[in-house]
N, CA, C and O atoms as a DFTB+ gen file, in Angstrom:
748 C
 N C O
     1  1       0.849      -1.165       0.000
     2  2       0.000       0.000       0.000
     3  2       0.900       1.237       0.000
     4  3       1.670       1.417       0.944
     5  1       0.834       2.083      -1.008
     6  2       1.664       3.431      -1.268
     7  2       0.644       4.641      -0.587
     8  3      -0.399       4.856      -1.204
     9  1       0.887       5.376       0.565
    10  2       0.169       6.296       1.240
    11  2       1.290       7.799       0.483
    12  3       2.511       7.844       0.629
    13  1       0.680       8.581      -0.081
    14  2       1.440       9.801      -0.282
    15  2       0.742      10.661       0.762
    16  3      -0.484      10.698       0.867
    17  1       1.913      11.623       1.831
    18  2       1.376      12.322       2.451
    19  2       1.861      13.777       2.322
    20  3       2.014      14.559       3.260
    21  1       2.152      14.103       0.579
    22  2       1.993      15.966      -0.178
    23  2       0.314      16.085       0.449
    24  3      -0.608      15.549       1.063
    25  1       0.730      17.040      -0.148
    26  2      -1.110      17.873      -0.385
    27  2      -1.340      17.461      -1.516
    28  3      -0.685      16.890      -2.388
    29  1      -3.137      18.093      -1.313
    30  2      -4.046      17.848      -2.456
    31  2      -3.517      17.957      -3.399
    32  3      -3.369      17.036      -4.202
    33  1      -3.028      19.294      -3.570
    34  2      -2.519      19.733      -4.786
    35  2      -1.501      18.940      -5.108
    36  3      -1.504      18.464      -6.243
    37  1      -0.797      18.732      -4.518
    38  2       0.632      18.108      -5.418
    39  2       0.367      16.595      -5.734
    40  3       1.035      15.971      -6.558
    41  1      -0.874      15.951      -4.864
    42  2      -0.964      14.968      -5.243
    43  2      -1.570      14.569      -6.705
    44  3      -1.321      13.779      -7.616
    45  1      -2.641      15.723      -6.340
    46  2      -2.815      16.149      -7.756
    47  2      -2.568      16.338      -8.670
    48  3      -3.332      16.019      -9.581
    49  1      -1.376      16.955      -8.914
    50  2      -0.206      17.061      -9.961
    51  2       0.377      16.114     -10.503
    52  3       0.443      15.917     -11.716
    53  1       1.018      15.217      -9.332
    54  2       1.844      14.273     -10.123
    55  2       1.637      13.051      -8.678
    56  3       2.154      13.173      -7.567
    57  1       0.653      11.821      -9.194
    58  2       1.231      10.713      -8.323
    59  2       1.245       9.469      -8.854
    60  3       0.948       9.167     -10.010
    61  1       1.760       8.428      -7.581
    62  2       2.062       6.752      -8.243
    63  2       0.579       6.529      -8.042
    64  3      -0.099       6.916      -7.090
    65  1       0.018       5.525      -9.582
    66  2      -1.012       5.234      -9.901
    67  2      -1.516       3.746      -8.614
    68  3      -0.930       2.728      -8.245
    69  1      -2.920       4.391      -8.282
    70  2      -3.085       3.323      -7.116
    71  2      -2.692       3.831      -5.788
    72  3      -2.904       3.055      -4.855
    73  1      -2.199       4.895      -5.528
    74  2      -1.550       5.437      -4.314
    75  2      -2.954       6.327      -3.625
    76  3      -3.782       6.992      -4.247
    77  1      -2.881       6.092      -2.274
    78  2      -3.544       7.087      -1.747
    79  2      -3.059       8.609      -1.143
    80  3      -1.871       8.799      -0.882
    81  1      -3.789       9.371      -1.001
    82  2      -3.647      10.523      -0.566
    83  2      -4.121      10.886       0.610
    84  3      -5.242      11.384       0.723
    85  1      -3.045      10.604       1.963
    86  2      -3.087      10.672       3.044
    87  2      -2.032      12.249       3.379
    88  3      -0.830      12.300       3.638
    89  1      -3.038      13.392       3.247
    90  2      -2.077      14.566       3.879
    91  2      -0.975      14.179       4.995
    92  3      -1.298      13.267       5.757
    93  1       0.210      14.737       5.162
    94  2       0.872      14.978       6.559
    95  2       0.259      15.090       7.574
    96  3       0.125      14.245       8.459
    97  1      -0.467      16.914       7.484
    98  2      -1.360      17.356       8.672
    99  2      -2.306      16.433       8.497
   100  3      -1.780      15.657       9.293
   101  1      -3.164      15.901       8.173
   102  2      -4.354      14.541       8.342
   103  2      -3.786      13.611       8.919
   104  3      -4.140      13.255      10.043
   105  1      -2.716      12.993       8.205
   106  2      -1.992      11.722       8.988
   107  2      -1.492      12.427      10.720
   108  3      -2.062      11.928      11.690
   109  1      -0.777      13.197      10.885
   110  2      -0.945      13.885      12.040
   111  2      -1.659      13.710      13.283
   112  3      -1.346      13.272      14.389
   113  1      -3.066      14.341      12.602
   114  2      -4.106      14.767      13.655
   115  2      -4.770      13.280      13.827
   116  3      -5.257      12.893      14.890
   117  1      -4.710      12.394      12.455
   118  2      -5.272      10.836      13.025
   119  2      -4.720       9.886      12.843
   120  3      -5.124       9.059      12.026
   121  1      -3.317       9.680      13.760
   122  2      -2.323       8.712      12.987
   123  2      -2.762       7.521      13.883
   124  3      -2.733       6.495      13.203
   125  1      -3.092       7.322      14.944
   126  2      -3.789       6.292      15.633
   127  2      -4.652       5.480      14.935
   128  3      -4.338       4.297      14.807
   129  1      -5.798       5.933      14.405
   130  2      -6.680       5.592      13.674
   131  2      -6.420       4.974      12.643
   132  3      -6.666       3.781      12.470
   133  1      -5.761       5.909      11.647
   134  2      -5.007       5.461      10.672
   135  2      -4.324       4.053      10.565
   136  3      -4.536       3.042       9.895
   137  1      -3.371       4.445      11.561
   138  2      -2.433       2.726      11.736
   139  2      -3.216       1.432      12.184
   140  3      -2.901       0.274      11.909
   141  1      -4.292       1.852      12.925
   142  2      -5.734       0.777      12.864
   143  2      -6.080       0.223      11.586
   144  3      -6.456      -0.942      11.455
   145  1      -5.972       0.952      10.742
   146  2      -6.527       0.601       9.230
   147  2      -5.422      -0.236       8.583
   148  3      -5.853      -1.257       8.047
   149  1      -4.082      -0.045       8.503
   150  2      -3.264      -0.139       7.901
   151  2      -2.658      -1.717       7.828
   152  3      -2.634      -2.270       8.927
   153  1      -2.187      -2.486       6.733
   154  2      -1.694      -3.664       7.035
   155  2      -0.195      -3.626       7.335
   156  3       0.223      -2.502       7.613
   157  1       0.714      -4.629       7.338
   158  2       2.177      -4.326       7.404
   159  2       2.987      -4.311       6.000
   160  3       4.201      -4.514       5.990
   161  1       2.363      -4.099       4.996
   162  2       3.352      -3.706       3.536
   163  2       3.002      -2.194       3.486
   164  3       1.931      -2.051       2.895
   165  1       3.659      -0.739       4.000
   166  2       3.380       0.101       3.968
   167  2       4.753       0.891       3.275
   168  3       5.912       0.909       3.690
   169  1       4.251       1.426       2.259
   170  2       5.226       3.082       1.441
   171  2       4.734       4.132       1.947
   172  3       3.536       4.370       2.102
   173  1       5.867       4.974       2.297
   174  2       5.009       6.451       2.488
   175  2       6.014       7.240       1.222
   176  3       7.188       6.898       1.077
   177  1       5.541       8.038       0.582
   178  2       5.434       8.827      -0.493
   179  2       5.334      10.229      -0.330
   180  3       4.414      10.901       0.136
   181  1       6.479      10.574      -0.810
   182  2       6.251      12.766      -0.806
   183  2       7.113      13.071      -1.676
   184  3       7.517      12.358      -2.595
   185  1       7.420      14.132      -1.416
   186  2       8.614      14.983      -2.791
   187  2      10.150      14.551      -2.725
   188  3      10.848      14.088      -3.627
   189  1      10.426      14.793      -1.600
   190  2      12.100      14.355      -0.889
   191  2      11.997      13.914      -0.111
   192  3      13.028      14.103       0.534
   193  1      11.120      13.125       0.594
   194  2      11.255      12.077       1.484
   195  2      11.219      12.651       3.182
   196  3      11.100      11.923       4.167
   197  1      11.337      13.927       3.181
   198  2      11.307      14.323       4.539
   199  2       9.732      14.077       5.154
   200  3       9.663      13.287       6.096
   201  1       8.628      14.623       4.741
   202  2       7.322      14.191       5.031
   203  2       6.900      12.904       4.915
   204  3       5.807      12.605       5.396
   205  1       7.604      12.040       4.334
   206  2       6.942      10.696       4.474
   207  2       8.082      10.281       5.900
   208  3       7.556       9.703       6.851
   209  1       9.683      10.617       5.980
   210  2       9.990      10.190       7.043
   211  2       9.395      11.267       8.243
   212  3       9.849      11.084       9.372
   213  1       8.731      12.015       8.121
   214  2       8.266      12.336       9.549
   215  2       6.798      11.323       9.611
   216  3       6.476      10.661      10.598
   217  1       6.100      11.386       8.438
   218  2       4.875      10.385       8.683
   219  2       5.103       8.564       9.590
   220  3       4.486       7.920      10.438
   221  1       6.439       8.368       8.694
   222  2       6.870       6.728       8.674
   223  2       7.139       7.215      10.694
   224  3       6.458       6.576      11.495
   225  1       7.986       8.156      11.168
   226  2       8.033       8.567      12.387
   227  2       6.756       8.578      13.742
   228  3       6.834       8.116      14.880
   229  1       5.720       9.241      13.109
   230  2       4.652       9.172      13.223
   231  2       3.737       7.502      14.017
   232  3       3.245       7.025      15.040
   233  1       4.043       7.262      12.626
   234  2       3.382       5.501      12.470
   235  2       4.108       4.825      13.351
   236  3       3.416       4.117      14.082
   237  1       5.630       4.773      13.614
   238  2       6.139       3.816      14.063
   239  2       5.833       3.841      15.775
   240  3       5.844       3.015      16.688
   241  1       5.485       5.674      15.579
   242  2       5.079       5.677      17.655
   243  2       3.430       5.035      17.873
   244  3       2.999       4.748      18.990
   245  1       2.838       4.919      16.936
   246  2       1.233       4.246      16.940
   247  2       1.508       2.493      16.837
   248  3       0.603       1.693      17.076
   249  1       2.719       2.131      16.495
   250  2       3.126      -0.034      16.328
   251  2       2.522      -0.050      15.100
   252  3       1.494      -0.714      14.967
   253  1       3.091       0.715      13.950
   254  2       3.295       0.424      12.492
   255  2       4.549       0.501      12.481
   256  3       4.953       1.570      12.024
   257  1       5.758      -0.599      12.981
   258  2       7.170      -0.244      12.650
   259  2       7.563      -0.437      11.007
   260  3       8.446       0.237      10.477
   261  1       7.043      -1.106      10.536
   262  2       7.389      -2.000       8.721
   263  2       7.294      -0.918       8.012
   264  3       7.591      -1.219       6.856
   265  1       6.975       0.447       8.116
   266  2       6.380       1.523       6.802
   267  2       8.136       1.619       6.286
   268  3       9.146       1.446       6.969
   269  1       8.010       1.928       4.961
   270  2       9.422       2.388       4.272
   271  2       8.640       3.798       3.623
   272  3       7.479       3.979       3.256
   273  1       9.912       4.746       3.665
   274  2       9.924       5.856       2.987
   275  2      10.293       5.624       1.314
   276  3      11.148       4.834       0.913
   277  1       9.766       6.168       0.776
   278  2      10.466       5.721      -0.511
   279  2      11.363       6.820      -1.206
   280  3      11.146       8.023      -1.350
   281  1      12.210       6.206      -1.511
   282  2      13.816       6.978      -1.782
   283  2      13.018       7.831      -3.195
   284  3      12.181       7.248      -3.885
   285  1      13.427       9.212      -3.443
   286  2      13.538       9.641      -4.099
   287  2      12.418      10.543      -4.124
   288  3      12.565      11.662      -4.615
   289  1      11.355      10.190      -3.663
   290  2      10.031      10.607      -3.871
   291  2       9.462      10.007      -4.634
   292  3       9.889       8.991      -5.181
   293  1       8.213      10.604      -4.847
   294  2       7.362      10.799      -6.425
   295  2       7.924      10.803      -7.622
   296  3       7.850      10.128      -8.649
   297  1       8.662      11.984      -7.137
   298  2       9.393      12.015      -9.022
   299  2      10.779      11.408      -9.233
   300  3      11.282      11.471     -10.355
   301  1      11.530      10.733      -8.059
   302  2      12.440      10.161      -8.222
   303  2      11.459       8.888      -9.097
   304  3      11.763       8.533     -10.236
   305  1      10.480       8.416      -8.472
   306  2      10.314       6.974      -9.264
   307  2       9.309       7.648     -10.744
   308  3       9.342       6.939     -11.749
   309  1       8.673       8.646     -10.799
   310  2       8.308       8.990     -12.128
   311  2       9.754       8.538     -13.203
   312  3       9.787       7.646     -14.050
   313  1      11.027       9.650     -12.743
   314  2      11.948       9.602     -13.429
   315  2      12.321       8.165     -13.420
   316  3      12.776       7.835     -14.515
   317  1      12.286       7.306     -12.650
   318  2      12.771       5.746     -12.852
   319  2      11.679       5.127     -13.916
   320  3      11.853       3.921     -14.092
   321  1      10.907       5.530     -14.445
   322  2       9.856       5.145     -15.692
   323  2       8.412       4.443     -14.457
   324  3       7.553       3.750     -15.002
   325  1       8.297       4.666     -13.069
   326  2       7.471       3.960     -12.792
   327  2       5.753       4.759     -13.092
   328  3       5.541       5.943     -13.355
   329  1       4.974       3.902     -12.975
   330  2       3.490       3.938     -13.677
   331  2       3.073       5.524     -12.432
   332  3       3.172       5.480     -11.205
   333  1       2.728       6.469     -13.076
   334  2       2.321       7.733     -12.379
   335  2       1.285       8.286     -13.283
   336  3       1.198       7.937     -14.460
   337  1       0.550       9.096     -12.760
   338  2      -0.669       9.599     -12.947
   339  2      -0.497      11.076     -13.119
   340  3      -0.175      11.508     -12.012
   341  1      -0.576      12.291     -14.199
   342  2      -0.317      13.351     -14.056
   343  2      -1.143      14.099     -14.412
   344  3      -1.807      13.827     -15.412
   345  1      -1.362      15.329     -13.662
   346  2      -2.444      16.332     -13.906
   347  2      -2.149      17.721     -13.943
   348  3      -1.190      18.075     -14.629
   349  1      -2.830      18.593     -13.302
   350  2      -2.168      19.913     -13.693
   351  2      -0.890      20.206     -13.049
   352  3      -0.573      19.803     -11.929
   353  1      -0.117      20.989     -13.883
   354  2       1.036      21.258     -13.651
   355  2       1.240      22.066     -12.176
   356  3       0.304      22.779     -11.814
   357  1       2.147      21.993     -11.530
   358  2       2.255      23.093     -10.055
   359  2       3.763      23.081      -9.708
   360  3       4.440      22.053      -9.671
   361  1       4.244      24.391      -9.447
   362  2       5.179      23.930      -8.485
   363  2       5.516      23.383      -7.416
   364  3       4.769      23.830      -6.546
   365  1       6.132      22.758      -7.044
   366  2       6.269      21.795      -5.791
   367  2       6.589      22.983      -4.462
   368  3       7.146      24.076      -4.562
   369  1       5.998      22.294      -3.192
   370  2       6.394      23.175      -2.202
   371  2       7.534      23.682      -1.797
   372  3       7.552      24.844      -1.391
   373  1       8.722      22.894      -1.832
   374  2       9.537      23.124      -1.629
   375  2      10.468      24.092      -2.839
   376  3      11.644      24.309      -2.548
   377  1      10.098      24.481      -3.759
   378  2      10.191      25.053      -4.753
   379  2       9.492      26.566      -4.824
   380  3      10.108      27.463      -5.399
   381  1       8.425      26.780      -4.333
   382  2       7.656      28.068      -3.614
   383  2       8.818      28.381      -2.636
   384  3       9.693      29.076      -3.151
   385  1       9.004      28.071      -1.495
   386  2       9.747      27.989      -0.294
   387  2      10.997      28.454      -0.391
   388  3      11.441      29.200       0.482
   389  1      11.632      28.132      -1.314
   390  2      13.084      28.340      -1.668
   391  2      12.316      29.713      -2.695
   392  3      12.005      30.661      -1.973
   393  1      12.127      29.842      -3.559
   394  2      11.473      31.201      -4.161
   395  2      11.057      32.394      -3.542
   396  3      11.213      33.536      -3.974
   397  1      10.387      31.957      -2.245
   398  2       9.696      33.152      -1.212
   399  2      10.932      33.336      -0.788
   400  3      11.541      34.291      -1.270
   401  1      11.776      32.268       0.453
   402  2      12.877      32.993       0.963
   403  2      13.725      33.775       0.295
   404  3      13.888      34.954       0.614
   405  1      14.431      33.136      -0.820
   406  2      15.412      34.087      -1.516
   407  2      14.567      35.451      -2.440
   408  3      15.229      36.120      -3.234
   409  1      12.748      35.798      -2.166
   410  2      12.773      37.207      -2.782
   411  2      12.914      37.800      -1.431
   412  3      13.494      38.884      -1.372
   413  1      12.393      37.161      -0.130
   414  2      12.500      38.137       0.954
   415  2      13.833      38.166       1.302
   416  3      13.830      38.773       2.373
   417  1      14.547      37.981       1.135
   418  2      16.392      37.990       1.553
   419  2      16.435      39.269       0.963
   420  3      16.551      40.332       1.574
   421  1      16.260      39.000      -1.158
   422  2      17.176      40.257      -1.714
   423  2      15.840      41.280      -1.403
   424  3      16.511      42.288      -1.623
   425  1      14.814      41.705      -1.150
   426  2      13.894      42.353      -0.476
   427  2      14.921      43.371       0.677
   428  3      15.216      44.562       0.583
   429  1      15.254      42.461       1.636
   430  2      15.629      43.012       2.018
   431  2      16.796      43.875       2.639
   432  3      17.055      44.708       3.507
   433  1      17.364      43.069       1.546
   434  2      19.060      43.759       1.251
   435  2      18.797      44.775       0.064
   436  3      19.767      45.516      -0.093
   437  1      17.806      45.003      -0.771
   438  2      17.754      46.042      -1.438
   439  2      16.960      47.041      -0.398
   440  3      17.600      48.057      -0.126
   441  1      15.983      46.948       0.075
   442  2      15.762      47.836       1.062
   443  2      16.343      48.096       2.682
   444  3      15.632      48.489       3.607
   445  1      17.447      47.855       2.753
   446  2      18.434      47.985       3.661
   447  2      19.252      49.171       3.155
   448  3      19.668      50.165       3.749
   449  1      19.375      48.728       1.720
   450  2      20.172      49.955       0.915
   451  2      19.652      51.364       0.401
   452  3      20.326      52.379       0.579
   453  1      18.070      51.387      -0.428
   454  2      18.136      52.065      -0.419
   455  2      16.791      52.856       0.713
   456  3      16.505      54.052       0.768
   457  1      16.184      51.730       1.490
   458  2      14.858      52.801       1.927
   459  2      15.595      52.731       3.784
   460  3      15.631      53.855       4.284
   461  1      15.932      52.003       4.381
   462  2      16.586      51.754       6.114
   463  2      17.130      50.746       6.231
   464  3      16.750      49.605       5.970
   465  1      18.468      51.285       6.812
   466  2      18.601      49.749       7.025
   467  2      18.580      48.802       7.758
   468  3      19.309      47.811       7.800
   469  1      17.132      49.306       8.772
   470  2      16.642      48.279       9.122
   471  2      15.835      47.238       8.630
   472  3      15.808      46.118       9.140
   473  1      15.302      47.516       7.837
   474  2      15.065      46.438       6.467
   475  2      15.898      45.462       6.120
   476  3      15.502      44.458       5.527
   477  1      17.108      45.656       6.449
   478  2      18.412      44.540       6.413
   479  2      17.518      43.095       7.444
   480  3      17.547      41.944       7.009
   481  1      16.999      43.346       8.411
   482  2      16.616      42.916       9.469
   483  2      15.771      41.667       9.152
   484  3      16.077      40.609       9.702
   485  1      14.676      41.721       8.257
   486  2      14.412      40.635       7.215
   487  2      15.381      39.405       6.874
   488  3      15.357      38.220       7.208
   489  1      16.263      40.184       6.054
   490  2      16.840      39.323       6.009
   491  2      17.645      37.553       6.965
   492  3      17.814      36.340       6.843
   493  1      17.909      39.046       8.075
   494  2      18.627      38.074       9.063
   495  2      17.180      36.756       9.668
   496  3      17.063      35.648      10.191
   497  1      16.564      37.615       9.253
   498  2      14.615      36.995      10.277
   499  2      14.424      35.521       9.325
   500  3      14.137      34.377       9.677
   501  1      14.632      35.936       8.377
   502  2      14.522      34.638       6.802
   503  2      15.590      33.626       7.206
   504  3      15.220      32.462       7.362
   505  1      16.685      33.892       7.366
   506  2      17.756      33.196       7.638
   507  2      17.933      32.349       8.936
   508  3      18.519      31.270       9.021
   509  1      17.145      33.237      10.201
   510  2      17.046      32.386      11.591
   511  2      15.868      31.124      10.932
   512  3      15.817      29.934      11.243
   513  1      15.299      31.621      10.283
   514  2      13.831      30.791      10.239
   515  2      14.108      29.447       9.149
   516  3      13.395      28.448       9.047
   517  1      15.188      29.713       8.490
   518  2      15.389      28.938       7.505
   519  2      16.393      27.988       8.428
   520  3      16.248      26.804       8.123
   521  1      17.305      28.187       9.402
   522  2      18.022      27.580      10.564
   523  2      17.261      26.816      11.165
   524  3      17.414      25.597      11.079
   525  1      16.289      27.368      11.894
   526  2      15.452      26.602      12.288
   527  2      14.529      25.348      11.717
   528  3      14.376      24.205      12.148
   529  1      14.027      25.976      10.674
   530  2      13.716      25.051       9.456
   531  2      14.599      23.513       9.655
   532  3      14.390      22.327       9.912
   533  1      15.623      24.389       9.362
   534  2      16.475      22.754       9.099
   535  2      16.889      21.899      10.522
   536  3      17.010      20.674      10.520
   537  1      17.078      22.713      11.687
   538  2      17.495      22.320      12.679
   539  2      16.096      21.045      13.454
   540  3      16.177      19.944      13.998
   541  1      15.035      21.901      13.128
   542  2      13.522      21.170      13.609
   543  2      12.676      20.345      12.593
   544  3      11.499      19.994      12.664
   545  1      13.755      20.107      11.481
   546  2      13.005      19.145      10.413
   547  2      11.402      19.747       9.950
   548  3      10.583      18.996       9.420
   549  1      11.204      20.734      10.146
   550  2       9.986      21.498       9.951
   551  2       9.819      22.700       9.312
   552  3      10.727      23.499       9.538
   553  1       8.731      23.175       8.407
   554  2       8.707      24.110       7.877
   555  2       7.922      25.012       7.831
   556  3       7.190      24.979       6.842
   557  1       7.745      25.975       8.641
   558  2       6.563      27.087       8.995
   559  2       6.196      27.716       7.628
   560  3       4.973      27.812       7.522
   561  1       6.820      28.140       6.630
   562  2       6.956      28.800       5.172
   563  2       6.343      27.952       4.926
   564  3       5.171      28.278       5.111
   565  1       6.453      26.495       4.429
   566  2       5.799      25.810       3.699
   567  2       4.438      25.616       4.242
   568  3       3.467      25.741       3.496
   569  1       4.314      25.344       5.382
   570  2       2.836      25.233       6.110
   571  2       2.054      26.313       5.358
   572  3       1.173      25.951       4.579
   573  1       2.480      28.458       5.650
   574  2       2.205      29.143       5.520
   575  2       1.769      29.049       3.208
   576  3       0.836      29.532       2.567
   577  1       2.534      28.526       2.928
   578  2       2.332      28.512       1.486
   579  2       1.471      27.628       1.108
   580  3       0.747      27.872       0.143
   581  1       1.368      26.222       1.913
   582  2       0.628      25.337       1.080
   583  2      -0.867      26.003       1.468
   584  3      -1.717      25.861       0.589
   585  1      -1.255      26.664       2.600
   586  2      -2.872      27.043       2.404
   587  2      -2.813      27.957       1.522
   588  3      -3.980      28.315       1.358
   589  1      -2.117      28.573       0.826
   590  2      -2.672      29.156      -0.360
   591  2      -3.265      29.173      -1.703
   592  3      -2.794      28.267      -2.392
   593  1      -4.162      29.913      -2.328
   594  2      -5.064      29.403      -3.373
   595  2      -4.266      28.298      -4.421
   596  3      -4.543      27.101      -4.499
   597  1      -3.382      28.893      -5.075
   598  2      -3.191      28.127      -6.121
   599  2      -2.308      26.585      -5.573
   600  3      -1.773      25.715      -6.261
   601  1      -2.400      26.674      -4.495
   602  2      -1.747      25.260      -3.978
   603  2      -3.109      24.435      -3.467
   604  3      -2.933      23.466      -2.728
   605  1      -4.400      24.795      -3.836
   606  2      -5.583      23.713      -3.139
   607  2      -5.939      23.021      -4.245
   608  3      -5.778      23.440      -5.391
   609  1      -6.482      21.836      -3.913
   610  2      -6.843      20.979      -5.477
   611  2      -8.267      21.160      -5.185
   612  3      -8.519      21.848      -4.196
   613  1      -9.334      20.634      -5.913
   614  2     -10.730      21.080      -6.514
   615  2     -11.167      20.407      -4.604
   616  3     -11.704      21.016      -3.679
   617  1     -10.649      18.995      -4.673
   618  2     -11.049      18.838      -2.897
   619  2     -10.297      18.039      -2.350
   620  3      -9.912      16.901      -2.616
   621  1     -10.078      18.940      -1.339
   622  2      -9.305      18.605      -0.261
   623  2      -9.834      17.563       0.259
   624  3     -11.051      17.459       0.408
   625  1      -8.651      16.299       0.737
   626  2      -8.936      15.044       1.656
   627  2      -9.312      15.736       2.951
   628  3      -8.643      16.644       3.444
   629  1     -10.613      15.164       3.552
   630  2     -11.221      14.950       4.854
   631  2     -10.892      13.192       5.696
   632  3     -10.525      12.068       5.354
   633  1     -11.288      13.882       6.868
   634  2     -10.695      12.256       7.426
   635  2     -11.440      10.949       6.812
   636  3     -11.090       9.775       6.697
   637  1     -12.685      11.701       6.449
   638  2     -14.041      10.459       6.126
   639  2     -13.145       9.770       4.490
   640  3     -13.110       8.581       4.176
   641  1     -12.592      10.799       3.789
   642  2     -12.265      10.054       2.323
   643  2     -10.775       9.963       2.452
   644  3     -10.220       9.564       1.428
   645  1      -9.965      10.249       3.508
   646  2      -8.701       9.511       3.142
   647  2      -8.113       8.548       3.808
   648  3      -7.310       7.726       3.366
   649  1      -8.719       8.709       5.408
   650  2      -8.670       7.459       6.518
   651  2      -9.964       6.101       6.308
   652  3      -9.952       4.934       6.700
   653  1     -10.562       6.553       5.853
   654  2     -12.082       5.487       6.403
   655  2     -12.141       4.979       4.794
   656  3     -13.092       4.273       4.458
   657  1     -10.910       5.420       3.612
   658  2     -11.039       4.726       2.629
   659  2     -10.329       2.890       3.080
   660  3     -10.663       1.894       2.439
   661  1      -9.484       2.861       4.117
   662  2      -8.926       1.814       4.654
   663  2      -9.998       0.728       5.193
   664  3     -10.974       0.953       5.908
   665  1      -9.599      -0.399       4.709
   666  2     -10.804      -1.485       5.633
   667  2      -9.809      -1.561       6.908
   668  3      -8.579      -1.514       6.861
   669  1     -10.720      -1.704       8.199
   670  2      -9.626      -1.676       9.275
   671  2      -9.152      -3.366       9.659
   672  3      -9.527      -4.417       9.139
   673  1      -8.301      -3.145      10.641
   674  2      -7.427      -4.714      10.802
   675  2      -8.654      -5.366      11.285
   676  3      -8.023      -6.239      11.882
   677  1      -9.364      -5.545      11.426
   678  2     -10.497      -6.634      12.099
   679  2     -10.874      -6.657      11.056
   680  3     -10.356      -7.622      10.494
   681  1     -11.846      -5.860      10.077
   682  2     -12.619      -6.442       8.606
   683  2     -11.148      -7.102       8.033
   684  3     -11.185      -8.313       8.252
   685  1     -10.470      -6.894       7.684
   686  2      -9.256      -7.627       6.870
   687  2      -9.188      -9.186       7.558
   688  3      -9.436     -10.224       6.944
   689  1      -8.827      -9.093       8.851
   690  2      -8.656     -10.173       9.316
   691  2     -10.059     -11.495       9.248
   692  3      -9.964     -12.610       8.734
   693  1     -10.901     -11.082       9.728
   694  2     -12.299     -11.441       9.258
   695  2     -12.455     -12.337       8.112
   696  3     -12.851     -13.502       8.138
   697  1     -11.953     -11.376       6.719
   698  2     -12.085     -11.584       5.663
   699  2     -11.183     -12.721       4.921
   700  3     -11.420     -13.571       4.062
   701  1     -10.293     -12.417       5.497
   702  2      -9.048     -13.662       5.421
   703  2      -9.433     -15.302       6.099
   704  3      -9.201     -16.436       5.679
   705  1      -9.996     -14.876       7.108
   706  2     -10.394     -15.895       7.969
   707  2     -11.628     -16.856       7.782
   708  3     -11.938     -17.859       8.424
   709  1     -12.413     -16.074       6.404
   710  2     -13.707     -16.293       6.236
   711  2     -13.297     -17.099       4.939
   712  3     -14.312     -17.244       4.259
   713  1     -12.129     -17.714       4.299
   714  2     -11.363     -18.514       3.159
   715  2     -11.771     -19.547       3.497
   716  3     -12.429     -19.750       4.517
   717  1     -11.251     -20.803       2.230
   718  2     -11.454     -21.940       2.807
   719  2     -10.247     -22.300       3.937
   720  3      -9.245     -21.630       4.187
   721  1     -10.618     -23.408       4.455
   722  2      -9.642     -23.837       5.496
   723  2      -8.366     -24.291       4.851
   724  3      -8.466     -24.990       3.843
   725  1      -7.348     -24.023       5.244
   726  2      -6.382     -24.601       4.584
   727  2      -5.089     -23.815       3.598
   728  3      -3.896     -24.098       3.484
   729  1      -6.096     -22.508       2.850
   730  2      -5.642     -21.830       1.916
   731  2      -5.171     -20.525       2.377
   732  3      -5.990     -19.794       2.934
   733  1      -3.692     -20.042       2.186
   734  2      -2.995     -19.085       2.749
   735  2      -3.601     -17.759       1.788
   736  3      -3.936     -17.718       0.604
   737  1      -3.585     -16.984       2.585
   738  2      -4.335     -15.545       2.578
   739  2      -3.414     -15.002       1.719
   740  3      -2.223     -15.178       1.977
   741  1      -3.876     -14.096       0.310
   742  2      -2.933     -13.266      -0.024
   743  2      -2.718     -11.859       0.817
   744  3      -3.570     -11.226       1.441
   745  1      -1.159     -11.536       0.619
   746  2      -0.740     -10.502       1.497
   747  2      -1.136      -8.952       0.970
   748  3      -0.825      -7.972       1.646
């Protein structure tokens, strides 16, 4: 089971065919639940791998230890020729992110120069935050960018269509159990 946890949008854009679309913040707020649903062949799926290893992080504190991150992302395995699904074009978040910081940097090294230079001050503010960024594996910019318009897809995953699309471990088990006698369950 391939769980991508981008956003709407990016899932939207570009994903592995058959994959679900389990947000970060969703997986987050119901990762308990979630890992209720889940069997033990688990991918987690994002751009560079940092959001699926905070998700796979996530899972493993709920007793889903088996999840793998998958190397490369999305478009590492697009680019490996694997079967993907593509739709409207977007830039990727992390691609906004790096764009916003470096206009607010020269922002404010051009207005350091010519309007105060306390405006320099920006700069240094972009730079703690981008430290931090990396130091806390987290990204306030990107949070702040992905609610924006052109980053929402037509609809956003709710818990009802991206968690409760899972049959949970009791119907699975059930279902397996309900075979003939004798005959090993496919995985």
């Amino acid at each position: 089971m391939v769980i991508d946890v981008r956003s709407a949008a990016e899932f939207e854009s570009l994903h592995i065919r058959g994959s679900y679309n389990v947000p970060l913040p969703l997986l987050s707020e119901h990762t308990d639940e979630l890992a209720a649903r889940l069997g033990s062949r688990v991918v987690l799926a994002c751009q560079s791998g940092v959001r699926a290893e905070q998700a796979r992080q996530r899972l493993a504190a709920s007793g889903i230890g088996a999840a793998h991150v998958l190397t490369g992302g999305v478009p590492g395995f697009a680019t490996a020729g694997g079967d993907v699904v593509r739709g409207k074009a977007r830039w990727d978040l992390e691609r906004q992110v790096r764009l916003t910081a470096g206009s607010l940097v020269l922002v404010g090294m051009a207005g350091g120069r010519f309007v105060s230079p306390k405006v320099r001050m920006l700069a240094g503010a972009i730079g703690t935050g981008l430290t931090f960024s990396a130091a806390t594996n987290t990204c306030a910019m990107g949070r702040a960018l992905s609610a924006m318009p052109w980053n929402k897809a037509a609809q956003e995953p709710t818990r009802e269509s991206a968690i409760l699309q899972f049959p949970s471990t009791s119907n699975q088990l059930s279902s397996r159990m309900s075979g003939r006698a004798g005959e090993v369950p496919a995985a």
